[in-house]
C-alpha positions in Angstrom: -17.7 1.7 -8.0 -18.1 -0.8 -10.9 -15.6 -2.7 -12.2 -15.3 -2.6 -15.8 -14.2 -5.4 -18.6 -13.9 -4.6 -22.5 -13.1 -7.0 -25.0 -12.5 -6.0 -28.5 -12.0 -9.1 -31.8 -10.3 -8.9 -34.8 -12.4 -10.8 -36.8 -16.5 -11.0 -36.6 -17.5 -13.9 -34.4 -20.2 -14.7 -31.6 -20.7 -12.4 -29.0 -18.6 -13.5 -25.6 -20.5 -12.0 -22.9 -23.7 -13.1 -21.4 -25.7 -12.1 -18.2 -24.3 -16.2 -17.1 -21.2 -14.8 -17.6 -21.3 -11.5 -15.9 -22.9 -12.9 -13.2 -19.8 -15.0 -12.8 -17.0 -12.5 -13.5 -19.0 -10.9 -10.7 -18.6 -13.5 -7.9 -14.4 -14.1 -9.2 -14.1 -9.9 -8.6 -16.5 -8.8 -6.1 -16.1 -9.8 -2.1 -18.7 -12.3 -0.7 -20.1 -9.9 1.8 -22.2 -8.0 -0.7 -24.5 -8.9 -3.5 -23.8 -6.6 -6.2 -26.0 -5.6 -8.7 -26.6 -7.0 -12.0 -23.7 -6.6 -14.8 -24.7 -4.2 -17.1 -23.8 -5.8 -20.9 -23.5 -3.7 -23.7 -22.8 -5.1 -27.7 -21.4 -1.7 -29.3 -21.0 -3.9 -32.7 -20.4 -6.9 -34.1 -16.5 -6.8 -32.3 -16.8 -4.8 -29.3 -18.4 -5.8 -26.1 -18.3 -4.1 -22.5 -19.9 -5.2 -19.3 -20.0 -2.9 -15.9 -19.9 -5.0 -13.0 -21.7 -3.9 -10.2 -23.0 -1.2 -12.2 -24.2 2.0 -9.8 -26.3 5.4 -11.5 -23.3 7.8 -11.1 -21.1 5.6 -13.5 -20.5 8.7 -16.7 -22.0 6.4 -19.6 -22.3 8.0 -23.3 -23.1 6.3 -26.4 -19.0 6.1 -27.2 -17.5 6.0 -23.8 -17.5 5.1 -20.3 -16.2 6.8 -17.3 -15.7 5.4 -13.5 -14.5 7.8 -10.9 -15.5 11.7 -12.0 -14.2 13.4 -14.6 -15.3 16.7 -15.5 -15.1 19.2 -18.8 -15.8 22.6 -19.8 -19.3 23.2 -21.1 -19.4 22.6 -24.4 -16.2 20.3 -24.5 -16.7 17.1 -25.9 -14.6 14.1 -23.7 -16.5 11.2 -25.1 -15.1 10.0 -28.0 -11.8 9.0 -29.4 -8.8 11.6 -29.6 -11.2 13.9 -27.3 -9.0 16.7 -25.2 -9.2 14.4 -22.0 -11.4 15.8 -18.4 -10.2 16.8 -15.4 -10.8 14.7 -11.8 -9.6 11.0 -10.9 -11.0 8.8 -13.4 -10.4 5.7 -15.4 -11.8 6.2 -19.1 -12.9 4.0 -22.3 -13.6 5.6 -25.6 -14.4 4.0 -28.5 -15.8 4.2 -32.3 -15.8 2.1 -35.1 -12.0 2.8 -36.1 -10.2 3.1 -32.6 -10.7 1.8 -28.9 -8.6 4.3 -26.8 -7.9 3.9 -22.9 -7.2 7.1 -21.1 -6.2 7.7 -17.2 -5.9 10.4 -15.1 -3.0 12.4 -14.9 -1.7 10.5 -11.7 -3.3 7.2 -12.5 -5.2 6.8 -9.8 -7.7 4.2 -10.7 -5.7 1.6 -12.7 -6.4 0.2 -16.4 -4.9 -3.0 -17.8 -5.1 -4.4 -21.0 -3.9 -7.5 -22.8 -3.3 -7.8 -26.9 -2.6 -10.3 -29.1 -3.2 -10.9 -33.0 -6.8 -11.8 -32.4 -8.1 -10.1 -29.0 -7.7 -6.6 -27.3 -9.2 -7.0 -23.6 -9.0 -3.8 -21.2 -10.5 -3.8 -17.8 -9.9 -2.2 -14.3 -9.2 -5.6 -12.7 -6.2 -8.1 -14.0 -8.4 -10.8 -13.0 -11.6 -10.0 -14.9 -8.9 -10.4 -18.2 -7.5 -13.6 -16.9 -10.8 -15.2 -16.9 -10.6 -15.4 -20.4 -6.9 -16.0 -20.8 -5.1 -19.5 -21.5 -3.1 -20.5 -18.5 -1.5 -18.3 -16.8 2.1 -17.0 -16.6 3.4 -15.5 -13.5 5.2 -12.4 -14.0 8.6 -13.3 -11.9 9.9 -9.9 -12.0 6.6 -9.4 -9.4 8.0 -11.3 -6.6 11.2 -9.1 -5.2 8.9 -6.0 -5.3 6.2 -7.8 -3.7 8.1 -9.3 -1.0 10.1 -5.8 -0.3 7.6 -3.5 -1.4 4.4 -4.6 -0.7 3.6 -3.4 -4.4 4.1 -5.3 -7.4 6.1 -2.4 -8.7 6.3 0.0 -11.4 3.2 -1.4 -14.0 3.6 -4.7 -13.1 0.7 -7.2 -13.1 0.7 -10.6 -11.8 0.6 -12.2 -15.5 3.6 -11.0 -17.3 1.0 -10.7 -20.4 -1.0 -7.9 -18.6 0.2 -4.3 -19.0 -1.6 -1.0 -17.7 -1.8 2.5 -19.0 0.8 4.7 -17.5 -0.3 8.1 -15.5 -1.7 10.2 -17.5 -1.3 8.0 -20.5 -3.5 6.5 -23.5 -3.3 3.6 -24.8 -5.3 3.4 -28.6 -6.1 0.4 -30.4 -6.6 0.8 -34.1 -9.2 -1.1 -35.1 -8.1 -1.3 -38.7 -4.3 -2.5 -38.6 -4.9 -4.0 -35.6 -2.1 -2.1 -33.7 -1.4 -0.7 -30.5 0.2 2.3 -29.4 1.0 4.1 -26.3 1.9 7.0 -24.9 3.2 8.1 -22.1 4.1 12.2 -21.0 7.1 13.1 -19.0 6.0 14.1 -15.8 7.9 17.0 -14.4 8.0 20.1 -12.6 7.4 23.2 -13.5 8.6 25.9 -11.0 7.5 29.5 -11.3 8.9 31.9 -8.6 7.1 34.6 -6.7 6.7 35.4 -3.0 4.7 33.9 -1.0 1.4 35.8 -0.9 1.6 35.3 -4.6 1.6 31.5 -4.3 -1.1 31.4 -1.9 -3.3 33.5 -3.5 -3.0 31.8 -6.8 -3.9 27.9 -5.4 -6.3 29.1 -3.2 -7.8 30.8 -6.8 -6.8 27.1 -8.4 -8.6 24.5 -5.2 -11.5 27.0 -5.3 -12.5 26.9 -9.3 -11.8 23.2 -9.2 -13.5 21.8 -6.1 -15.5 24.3 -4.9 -17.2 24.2 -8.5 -17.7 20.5 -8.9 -21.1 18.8 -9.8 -22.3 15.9 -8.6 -25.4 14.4 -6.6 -24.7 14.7 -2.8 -27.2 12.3 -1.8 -24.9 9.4 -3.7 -21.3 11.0 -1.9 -19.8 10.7 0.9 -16.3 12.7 2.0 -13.7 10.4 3.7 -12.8 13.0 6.3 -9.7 12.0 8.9 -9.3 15.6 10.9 -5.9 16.5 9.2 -5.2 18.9 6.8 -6.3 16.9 3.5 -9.8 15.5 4.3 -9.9 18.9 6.2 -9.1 21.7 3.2 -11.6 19.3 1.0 -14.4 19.9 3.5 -13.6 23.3 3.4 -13.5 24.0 -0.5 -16.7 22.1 -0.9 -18.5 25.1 1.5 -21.7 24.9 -0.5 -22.6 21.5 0.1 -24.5 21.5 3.0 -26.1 18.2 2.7 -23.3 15.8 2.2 -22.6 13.5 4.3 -18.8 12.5 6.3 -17.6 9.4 7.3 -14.0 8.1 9.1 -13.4 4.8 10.6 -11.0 3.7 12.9 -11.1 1.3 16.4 -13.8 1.8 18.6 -11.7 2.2 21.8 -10.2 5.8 20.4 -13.4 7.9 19.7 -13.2 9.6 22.1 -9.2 10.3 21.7 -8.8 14.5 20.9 -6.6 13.9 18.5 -7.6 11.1 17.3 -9.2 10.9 13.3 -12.3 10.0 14.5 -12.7 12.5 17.3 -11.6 15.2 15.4 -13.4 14.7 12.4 -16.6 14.3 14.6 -16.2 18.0 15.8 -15.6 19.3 12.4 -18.7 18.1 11.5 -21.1 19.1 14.7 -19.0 22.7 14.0 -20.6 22.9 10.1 -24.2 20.8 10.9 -23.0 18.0 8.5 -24.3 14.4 9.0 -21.3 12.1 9.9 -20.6 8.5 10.5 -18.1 6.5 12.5 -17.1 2.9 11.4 -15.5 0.6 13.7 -12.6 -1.5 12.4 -12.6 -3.9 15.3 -12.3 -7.6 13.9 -15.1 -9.2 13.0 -14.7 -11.9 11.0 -11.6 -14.8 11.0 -8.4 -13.5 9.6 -8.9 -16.4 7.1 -11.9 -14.6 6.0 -10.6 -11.2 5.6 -7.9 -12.3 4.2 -9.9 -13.8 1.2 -11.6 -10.8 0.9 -8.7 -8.6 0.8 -7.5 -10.4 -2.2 -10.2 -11.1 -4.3 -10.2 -7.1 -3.4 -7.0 -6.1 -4.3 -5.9 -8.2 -7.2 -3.4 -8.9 -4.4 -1.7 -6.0 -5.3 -0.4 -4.4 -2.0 -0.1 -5.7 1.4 -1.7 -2.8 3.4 -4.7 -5.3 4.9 -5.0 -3.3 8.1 -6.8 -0.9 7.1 -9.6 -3.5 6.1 -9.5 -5.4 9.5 -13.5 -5.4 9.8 -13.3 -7.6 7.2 -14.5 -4.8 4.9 -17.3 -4.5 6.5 -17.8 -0.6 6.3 -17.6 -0.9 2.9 -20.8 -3.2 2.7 -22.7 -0.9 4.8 -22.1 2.3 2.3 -22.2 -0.1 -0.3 -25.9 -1.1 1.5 -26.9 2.2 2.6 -27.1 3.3 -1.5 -24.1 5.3 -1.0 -22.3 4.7 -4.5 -19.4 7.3 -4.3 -17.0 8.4 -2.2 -14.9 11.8 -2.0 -10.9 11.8 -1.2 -8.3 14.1 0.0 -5.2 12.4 -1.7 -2.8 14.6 -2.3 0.6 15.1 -4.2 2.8 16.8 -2.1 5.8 14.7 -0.5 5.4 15.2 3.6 8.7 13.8 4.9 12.2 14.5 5.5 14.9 14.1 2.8 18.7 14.8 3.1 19.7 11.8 1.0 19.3 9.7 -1.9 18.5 6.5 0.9 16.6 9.1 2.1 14.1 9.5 -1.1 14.1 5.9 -1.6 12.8 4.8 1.8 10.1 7.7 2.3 8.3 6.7 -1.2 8.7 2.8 -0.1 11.0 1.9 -2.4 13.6 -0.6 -0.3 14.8 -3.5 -1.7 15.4 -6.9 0.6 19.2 -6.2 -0.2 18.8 -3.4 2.8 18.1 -5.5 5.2 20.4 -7.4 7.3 17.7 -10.2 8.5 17.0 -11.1 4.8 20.0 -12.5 3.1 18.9 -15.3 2.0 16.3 -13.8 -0.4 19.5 -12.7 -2.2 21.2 -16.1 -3.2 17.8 -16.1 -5.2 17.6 -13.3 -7.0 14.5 -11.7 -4.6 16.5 -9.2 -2.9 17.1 -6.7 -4.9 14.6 -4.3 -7.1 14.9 -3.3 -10.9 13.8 -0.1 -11.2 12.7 1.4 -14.8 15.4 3.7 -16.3 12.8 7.0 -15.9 12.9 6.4 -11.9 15.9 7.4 -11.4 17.6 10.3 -10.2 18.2 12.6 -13.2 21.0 14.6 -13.7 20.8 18.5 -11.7 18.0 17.0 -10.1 17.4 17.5 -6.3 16.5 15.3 -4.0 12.8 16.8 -3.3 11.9 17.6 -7.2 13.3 13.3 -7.6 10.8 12.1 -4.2 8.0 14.5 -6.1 8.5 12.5 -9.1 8.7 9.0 -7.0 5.7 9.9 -5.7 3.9 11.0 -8.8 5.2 8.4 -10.8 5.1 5.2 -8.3 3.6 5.6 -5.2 0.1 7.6 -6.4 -0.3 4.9 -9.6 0.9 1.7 -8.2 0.3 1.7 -4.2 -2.4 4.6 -3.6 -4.3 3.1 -7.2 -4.4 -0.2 -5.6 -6.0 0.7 -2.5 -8.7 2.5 -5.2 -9.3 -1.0 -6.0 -10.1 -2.5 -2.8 -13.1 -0.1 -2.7 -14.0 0.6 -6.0 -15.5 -3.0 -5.2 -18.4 -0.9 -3.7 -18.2 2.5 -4.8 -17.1 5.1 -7.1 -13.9 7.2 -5.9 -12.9 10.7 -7.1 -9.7 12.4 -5.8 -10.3 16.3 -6.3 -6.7 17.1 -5.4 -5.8 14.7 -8.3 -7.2 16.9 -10.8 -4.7 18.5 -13.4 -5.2 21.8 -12.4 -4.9 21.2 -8.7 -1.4 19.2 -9.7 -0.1 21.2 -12.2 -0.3 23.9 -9.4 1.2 21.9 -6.7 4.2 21.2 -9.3 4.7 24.9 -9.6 5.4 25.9 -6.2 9.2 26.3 -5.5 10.3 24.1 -3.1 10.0 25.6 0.0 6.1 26.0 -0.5 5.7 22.9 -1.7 7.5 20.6 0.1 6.0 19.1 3.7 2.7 21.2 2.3 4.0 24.7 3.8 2.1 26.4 1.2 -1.2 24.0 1.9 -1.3 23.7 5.5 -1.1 27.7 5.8 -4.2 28.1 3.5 -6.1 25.5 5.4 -5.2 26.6 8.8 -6.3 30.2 8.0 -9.9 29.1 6.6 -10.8 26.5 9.5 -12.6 26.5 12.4 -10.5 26.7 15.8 -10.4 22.9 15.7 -7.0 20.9 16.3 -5.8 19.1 13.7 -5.7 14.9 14.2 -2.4 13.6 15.1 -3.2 10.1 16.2 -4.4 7.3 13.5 -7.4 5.3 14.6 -6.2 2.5 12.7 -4.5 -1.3 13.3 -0.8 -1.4 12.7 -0.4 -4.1 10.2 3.1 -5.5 12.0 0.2 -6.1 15.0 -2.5 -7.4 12.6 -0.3 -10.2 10.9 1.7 -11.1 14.6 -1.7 -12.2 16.0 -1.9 -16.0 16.9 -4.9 -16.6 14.3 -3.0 -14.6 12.0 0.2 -16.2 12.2 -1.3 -19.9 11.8 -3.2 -18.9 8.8 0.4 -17.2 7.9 1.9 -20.9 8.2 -0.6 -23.0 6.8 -0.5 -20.6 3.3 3.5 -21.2 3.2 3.6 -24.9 3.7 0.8 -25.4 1.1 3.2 -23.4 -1.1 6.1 -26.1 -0.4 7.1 -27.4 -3.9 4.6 -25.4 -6.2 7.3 -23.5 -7.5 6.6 -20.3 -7.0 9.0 -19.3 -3.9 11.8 -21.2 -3.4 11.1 -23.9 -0.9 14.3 -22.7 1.0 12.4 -19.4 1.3 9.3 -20.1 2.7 11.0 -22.9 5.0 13.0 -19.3 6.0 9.8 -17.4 6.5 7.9 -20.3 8.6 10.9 -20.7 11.0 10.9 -17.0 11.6 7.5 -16.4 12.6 6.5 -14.4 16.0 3.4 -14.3 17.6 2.9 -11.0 19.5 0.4 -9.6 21.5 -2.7 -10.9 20.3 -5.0 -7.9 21.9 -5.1 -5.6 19.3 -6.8 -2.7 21.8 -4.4 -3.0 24.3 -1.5 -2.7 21.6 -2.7 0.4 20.5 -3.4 1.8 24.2 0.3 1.1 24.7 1.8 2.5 21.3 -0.7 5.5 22.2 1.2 6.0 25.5 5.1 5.4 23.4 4.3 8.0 21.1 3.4 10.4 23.8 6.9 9.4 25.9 8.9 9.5 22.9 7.3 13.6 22.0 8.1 14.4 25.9 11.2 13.4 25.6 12.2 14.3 22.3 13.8 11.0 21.0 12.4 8.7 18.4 12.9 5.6 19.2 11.9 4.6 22.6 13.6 1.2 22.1 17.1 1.8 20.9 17.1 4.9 23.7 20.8 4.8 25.1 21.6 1.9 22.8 24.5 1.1 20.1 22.5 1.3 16.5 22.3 -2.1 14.6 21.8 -2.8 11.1 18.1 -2.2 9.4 15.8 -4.9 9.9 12.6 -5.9 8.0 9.6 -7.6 10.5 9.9 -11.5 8.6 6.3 -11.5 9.1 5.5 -8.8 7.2 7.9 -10.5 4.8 5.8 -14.0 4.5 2.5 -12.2 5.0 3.8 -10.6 1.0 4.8 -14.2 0.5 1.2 -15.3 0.9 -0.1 -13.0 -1.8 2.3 -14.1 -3.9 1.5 -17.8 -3.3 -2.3 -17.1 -3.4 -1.7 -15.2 -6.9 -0.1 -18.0 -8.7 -2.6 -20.4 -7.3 -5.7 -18.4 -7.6 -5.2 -16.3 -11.0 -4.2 -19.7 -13.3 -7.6 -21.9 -12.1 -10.6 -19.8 -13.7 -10.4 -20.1 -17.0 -11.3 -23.4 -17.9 -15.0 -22.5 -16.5 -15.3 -19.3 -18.5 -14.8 -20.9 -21.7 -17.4 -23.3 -20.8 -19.4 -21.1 -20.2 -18.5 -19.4 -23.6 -19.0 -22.4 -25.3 -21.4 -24.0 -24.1 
């Protein structure tokens, strides 16, 4: 997908943007294993400017607007312009006019916008770093740091620079262009229950998933379908029955292909049972862990720690990105899969624990890291339940600010559309009672009676990331990143001093660590307990892996280093 950068002036002055430039905001947002195509430059008038970097033919382009991801109207409904009702699909979307620039996401957020405004400048873009680039200095954004370090995440509309905001799920955010102001809104998100039996429920969303996927227009020779075997991936396939020549991809390690129930096993037999073209990706390393880790960031923003997922050094990406694929189709979903019966409970399942619940990481609190401030609206409300809260956790944190930043790690290579993330498809989900809804009751029965006699995949094909990071390669890189982060005043020397003491090196065979967690899960089914481990042992207090813990520190290190040395070369170049 292209990345996109908008920059709006006050007063009349010289355009900023140049193909020099582009070509340079390119290299600072793009990964080095792929050359991406030209920035695409656009002076709408005298004080609005908009390039699309890495520009591909499916990005929506109109005379006032521009879309990435898919959105997709009525016939005959305008979307384009201003104030427009807003499209269904998973989209991020920038109208503008003469009077107004408006900023408008989908109703989960799933591709994230950010935007900076001062008395001069309005700047909106999909990366914080393309906006940085022309940004004085930079100023780390400290209530980042515990979220980051606990989370993984940089928390509820966080950025890195505490001058950086983004639009909320299903927000706008509109800049007049007259008074110069900004204002944003931002819709309560909540359920909206309707009872009815069962057969009710099921025949109205299948009614819903069918009008909304099964009608969708786009060219099949540009899209791919992400397809894993389970339900999700699986009950897209299935919706999108008339498209015979789209192709499917999964990716996973080599070494479990030919696993059953593995992703990649599974989803081969899906497609050999519906004569679809499909493609398996290997994730086995190949480049240094120094490499992919550069890669991950420039990637990321360095917004979430999941790197395992990327362990080929992103190199599947490339090849679609090579191959001319330029969008991908996926299955994410809303409903919340996992077992509540508590408030701790809601909190751990949507990845919300702070450092404070740890017993290995006390420190972190004599410094004010440990423990999380959570916005007012994220927490439990009154006559709530515990399942209607975790649906709204999981609307309202984990889809926008963990599942959006993995959007942006691709979105380096192509476009991404979420079907299930389409407003009718949600608004749906959010008015099944309870017991449909939750752990996908409802979902998985209409999926299971329209597929093929195919098992379902049980067993991820992916690295672990507590295995990635505990590798020897890994865990020097690890240690060289937290002692070059000694006295830069960032972390708390005391902190990373912690963090390098406490590294482990584990098994540095990554195959033969997953043979052997293949082999534990199995034990663990057979003998109905679920932790192999503490089997027949006296529980002890939660602890976090420490080298998950200064694998977040390194982002945050690498952030405040990287994010606050660009800008002096971009204003050369401006003024040159």
């Amino acid at each position: 997908m292209a990345k996109f950068l908008l920059i709006c002036r006050k007063e009349d002055t010289a355009p900023l943007l140049s193909p020099e430039l582009g070509a340079y905001i390119s290299s600072q947002i793009i990964p080095d294993n792929i050359t991406p195509n030209p920035a695409e430059i656009l002076a709408v008038d005298e004080n609005l400017e908009y390039a699309i970097i890495n520009p591909v033919s499916i990005v929506g382009k109109t005379a006032n607007a521009v879309c990435l991801g898919a959105a997709f109207a009525d016939d005959g409904v305008r979307w384009d312009k201003p104030f427009d009702p807003k499209p269904i699909g998973s989209f991020s979307l920038f109208r503008f006019d003469a009077g107004h620039v408006e900023l408008v996401t989908d109703m989960v957020a799933s591709q994230t916008i950010w935007y900076y405004h001062d008395n001069s400048t309005f700047i909106a873009s999909t990366s914080q770093r393309a906006i940085l680039l022309f940004l004085n200095g930079f100023e780390l954004n400290r209530d980042v740091l515990p979220w980051m370090l606990s989370t993984g995440t940089l928390g509820p509309g966080f950025a890195w620079d505490k001058r950086l905001k983004s639009v909320s799920p299903d927000g706008t955010v509109v800049l007049d262009r007259e008074n110069w102001k900004v204002t944003a809104t931002t819709p309560e998100i909540g359920l909206n229950i309707q009872e009815g039996e069962l057969a009710y429920h099921r025949n109205l969303t299948d009614e819903v998933l069918e009008e909304t996927i099964g009608s969708m227009s786009f060219p099949e020779d540009k899209w791919v379908i992400s397809l894993s075997g389970g339900y999700d991936s699986r009950a897209l396939l299935l919706y999108l029955h008339n498209r015979r020549k789209i192709k499917c991809v999964t990716w996973g390690l080599s070494n479990v292909l030919d696993h059953h129930l593995s992703d990649a096993y599974v989803a081969r037999s899906l497609t050999e049972h519906f004569n679809l073209p499909f493609r398996f990706f290997t994730l086995d390393a190949k480049v240094s862990f120094e490499t992919l880790f550069n890669r991950f960031f420039t990637a990321s923003d360095g917004r979430t720690d999941h790197i395992a997922g990327y362990s080929d050094g992103l190199d599947l990406w490339r090849q679609l990105f090579e191959s001319g694929v330029e969008g991908m189709l996926r299955a994410d979903q809303v409903y919340e899969t996992k077992n509540i019966h508590s408030i701790e409970d809601t909190i751990k399942v949507n990845g919300i624990i702070g450092l404070d619940q740890y017993s290995n990481t006390r420190i972190f609190e004599k410094y004010g890291l440990a423990k999380l401030t959570w916005p007012e609206g994220l927490w439990l409300k009154q006559g709530e339940s515990l399942i209607d809260w975790s649906a709204r956790l999981y609307h309202s944190f984990r889809l926008p600010y963990l599942q959006a930043a993995l959007n942006t790690i691709k979105t380096c290579y192509l476009e991404m559309c979420s079907p299930f993330l389409s407003r009718p498809v949600i608004e749906n989900a959010y008015s099944l009672p309870d017991e449909y809804r939750f752990k996908k009751v409802l979902f998985k029965e209409i999926v299971t009676l329209k597929t093929p006699d195919i098992p379902f995949a049980t067993y991820n094909a992916s690295h672990k990331i507590a295995d990635l990071i505990a590798t020897p390669e890994a865990v020097a890189f690890i240690e060289r990143e937290l002692k070059a982060g000694l006295n830069k005043h960032v972390l708390p020397d005391e902190i990373l001093q912690f963090l390098i003491s406490r590294l482990r090196i584990a098994n540095s065979d990554l195959n033969k660590k997953s043979e052997k967690k293949k082999f534990l899960k199995g034990l663990k089914e057979r003998l109905g307990i679920k932790n192999i481990k503490s089997f027949g042992k006296k529980a002890l207090p939660a602890e976090i892996n420490l080298n998950l813990v200064a694998f977040r520190a390194v982002l945050c290190l690498r952030a405040a280093k990287d994010f606050s040395t660009h800008q002096s070369k971009t204003e050369s170049m401006i003024y040159q």
